[in-house]
Each structure stands twice: as C-alpha cells, then as structure tokens.
DSSP file (Angstrom, degrees, kcal/mol; ACC not computed):
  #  RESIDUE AA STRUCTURE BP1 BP2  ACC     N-H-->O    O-->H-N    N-H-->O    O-->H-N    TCO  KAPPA ALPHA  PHI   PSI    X-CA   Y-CA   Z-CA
    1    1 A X              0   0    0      0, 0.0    45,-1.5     0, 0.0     2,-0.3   0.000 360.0 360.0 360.0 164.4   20.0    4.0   -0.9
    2    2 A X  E     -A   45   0A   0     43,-0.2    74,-4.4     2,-0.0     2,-0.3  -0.944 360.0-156.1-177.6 146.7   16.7    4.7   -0.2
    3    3 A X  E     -AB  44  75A   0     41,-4.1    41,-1.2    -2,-0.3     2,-0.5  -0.977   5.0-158.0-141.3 127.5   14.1    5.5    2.6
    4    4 A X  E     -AB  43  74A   0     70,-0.8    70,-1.1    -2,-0.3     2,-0.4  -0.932   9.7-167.3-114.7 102.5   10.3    5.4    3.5
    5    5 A X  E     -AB  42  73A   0     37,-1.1    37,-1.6    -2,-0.5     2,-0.8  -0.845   6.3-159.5-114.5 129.0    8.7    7.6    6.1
    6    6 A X  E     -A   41   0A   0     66,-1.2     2,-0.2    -2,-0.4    35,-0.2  -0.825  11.3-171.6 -94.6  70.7    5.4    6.8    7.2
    7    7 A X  E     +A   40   0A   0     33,-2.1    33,-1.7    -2,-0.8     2,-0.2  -0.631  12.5 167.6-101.1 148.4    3.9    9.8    8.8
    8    8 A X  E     -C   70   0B   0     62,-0.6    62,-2.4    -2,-0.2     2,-0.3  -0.848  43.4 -86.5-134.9 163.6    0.4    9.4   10.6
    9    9 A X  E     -C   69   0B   0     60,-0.2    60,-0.3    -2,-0.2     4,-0.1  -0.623  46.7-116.9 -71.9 127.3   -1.7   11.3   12.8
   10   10 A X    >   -     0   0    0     58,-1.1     3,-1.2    -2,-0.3    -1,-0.2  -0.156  50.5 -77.5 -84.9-178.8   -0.8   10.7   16.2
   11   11 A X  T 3  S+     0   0    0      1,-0.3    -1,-0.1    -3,-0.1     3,-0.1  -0.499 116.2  19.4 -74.9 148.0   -3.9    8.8   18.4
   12   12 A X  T 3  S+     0   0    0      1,-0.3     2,-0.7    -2,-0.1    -1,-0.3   0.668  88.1 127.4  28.2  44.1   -6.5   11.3   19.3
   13   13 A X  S <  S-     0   0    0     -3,-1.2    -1,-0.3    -4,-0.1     2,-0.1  -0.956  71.6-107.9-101.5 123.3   -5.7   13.6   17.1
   14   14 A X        -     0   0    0     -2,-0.7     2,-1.0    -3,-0.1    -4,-0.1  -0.231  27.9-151.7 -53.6 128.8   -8.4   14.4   15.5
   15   15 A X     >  +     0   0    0      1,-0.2     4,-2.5    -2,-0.1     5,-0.2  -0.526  24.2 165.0-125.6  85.5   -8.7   13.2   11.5
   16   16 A X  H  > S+     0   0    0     -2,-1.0     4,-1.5     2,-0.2    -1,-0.2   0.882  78.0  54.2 -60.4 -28.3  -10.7   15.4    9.5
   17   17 A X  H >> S+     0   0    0      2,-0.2     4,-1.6     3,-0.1     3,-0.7   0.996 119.7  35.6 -52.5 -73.4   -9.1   13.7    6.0
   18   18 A X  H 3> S+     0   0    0      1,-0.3     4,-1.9     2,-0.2    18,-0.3   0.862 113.6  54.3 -71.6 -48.3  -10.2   10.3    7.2
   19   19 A X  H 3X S+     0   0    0     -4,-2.5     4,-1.4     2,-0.2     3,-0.5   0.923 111.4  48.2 -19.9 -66.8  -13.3   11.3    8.9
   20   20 A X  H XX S+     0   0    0     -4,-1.5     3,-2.5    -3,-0.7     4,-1.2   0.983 114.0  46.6 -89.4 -72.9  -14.3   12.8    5.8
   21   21 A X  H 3X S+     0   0    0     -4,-1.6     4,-1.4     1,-0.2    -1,-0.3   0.669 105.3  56.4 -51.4 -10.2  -13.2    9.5    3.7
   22   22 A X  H 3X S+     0   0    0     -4,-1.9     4,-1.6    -3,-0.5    -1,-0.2   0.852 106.2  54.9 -50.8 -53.9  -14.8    7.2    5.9
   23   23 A X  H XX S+     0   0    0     -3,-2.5     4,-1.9    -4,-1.4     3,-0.9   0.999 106.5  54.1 -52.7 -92.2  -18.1    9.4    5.1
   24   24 A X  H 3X S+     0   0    0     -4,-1.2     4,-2.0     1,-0.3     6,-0.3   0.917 102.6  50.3 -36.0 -50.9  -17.6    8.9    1.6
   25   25 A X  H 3<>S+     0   0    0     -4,-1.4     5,-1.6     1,-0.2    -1,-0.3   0.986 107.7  55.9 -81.3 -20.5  -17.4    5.0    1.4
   26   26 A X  H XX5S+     0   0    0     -4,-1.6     3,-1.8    -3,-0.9     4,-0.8   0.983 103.4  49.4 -45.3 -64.8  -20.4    4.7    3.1
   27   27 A X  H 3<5S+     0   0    0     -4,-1.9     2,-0.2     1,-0.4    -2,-0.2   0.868 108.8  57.6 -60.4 -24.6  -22.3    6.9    0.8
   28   28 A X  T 3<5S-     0   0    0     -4,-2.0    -1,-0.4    -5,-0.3    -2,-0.1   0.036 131.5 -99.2 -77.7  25.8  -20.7    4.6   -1.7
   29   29 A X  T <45S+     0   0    0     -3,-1.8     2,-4.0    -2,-0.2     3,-0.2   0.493  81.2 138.3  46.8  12.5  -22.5    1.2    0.3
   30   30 A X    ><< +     0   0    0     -5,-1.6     3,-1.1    -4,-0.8    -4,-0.1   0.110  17.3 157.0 -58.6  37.3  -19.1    0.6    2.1
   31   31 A X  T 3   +     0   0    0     -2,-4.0    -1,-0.2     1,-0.2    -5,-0.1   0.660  51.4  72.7 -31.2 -48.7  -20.9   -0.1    5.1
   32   32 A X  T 3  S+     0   0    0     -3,-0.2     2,-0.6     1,-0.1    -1,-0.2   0.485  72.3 111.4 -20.2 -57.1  -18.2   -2.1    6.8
   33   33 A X    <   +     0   0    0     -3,-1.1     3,-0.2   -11,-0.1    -7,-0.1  -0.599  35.7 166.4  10.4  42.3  -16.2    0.9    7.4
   34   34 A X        -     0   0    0     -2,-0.6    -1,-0.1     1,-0.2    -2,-0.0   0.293  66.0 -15.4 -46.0 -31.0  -15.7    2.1   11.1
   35   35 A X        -     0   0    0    -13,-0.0    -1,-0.2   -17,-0.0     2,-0.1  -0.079  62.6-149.3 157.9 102.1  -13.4    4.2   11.2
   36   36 A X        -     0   0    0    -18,-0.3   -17,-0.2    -3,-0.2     2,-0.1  -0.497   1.9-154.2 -91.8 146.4  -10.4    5.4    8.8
   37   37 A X        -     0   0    0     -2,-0.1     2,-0.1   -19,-0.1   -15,-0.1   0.088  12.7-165.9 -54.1 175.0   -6.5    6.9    9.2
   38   38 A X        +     0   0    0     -2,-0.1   -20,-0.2   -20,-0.1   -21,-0.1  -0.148  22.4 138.4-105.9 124.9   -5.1    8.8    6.7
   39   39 A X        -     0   0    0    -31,-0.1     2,-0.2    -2,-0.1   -31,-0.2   0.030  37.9 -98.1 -86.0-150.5   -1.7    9.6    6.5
   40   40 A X  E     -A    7   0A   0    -33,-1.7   -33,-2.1    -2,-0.1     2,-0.5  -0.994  10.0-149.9-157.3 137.2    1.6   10.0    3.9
   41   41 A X  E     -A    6   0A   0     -2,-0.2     2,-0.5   -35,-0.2   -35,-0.2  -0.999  12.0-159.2-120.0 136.9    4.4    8.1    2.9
   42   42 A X  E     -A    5   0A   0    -37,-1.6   -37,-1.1    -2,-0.5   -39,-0.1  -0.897   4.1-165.7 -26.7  55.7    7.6    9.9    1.8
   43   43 A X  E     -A    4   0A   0     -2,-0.5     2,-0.2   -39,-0.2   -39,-0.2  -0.497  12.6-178.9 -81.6 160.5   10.2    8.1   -0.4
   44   44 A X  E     -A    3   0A   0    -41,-1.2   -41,-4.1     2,-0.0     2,-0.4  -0.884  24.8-134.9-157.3 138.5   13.4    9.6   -0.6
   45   45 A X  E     -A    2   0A   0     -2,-0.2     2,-0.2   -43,-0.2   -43,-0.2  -0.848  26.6-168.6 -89.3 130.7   16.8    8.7   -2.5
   46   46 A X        -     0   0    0    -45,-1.5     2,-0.2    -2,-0.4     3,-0.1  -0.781  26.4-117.8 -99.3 153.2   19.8    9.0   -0.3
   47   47 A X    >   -     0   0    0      1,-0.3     3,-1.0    -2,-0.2   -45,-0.0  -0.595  61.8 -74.2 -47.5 125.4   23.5    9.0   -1.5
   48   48 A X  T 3  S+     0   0    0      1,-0.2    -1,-0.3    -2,-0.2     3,-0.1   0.169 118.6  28.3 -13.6 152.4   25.2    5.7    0.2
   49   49 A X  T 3  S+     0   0    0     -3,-0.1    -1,-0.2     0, 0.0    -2,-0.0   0.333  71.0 145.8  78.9  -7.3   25.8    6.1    3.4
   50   50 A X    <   -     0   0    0     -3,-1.0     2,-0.3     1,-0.1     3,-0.1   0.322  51.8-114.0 -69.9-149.2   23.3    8.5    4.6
   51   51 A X        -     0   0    0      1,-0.2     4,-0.3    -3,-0.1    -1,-0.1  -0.897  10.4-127.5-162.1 146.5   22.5    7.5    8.2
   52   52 A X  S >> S+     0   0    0     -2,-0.3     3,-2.9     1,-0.2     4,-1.5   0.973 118.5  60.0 -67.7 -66.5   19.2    6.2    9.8
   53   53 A X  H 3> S+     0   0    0      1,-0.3     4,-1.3     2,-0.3    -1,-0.2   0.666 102.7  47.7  -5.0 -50.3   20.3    9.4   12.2
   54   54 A X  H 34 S+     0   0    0      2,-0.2    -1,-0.3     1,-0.2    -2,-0.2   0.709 107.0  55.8 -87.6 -19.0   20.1   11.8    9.3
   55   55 A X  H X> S+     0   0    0     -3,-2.9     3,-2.8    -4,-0.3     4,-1.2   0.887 104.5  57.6 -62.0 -64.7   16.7   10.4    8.2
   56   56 A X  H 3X S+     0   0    0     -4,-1.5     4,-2.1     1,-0.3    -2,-0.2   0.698 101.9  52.2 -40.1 -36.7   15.5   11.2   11.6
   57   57 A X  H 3< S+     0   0    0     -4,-1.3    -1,-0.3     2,-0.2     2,-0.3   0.238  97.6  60.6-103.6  21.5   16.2   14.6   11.5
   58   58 A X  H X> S+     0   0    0     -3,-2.8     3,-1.3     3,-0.1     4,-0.5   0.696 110.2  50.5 -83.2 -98.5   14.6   15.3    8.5
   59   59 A X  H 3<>S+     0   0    0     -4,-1.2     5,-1.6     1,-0.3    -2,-0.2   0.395 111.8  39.7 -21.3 -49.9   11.5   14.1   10.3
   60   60 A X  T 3<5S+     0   0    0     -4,-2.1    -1,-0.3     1,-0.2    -3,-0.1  -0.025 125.6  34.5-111.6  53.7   11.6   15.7   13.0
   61   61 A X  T <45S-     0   0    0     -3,-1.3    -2,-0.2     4,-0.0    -1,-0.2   0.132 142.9  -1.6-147.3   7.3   12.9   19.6   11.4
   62   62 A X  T  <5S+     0   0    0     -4,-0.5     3,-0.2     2,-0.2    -3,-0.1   0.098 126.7  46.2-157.1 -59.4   11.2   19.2    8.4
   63   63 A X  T   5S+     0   0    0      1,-0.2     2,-0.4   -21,-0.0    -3,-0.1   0.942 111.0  49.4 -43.1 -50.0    8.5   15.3    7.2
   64   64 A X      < -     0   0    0     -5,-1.6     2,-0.5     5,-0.1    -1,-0.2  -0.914  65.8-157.1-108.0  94.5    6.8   15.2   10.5
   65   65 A X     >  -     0   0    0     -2,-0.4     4,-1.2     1,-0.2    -5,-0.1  -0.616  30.9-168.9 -53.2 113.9    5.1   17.8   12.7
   66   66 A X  T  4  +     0   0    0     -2,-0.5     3,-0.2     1,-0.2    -1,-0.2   0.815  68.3  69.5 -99.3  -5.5    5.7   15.7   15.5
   67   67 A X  T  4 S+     0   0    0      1,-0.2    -1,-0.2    -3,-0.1    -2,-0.1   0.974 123.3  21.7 -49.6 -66.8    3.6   17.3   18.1
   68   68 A X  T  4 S+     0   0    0    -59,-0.1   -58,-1.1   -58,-0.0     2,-0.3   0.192 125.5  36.2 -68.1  -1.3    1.2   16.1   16.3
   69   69 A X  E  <  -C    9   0B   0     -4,-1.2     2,-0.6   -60,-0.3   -60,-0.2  -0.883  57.2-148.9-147.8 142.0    2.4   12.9   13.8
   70   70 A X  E     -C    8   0B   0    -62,-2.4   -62,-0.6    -2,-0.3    -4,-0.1  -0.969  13.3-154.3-139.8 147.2    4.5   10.4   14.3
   71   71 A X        -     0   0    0     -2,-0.6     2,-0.3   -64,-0.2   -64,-0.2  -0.117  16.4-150.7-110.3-168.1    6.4    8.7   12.2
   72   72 A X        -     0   0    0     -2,-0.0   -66,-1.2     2,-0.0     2,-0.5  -0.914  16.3-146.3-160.8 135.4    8.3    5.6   11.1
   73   73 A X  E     -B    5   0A   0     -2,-0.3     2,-0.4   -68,-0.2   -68,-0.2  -0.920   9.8-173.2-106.6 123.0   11.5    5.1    9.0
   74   74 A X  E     -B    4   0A   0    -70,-1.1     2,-0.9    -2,-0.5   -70,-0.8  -0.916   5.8-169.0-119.6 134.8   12.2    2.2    6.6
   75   75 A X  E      B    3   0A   0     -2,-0.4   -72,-0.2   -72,-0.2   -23,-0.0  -0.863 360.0 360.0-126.4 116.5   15.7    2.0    5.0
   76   76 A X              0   0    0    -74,-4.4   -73,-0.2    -2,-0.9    -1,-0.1   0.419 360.0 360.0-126.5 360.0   16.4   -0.6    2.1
C-alpha cells in the first residue's frame, strides 16, 4: 500500500522558497510568472491495512507543521 502527502504552505503564510524561485525565473526571461508555491510531497510504503487514520497522524505529530501547512493524503 502506499501513500502521498502533499504538504504546502498554508495561504498567507509567507513563502520565502517560492518567493525566491519566482525571482529566479524571471532573471531567466520567465516573465509570465506571478507568483509561485513551493511545497513537498512525501511517499510512504505502508504494510496492508494501514489506515487513512494512521496516515493522518503522521501528519499532524510528525509530515506537517500544521499551524502552519496543510496537507493532503492520497492512498492507492
């Protein structure tokens, strides 16, 4: 089994990462370019059986500072 967590910055939170790339593809002609995210994705292998529940609480005791981030779980 296996599981994809999608952590991002929550809105207004400030995104010095993205900020910063944004910066850069301009100086590269990227003109287009308005205004970038960055986050992380997470895979993890689970053992059968592991619970959308048990995903979740990795996230929020360990993936995600969620005061700040929020996240999203995908289970295939």
């Amino acid at each position: 089994m296996k599981a994809r967590v999608h952590v991002m910055l929550k809105n207004g939170v400030l995104d010095p990462q993205g900020e910063a790339v944004r910066h850069a593809l301009g100086s590269l002609g990227f003109d287009g370019v308005e205004g970038v995210r960055q986050g992380k994705v997470i895979d993890l292998d689970l053992a059968d059986g592991t619970s959308e529940a048990t995903v979740k609480e990795m996230c929020e005791k360990l993936l995600a500072n969620t005061v700040i981030e929020s996240y999203q779980i995908e289970i295939s």
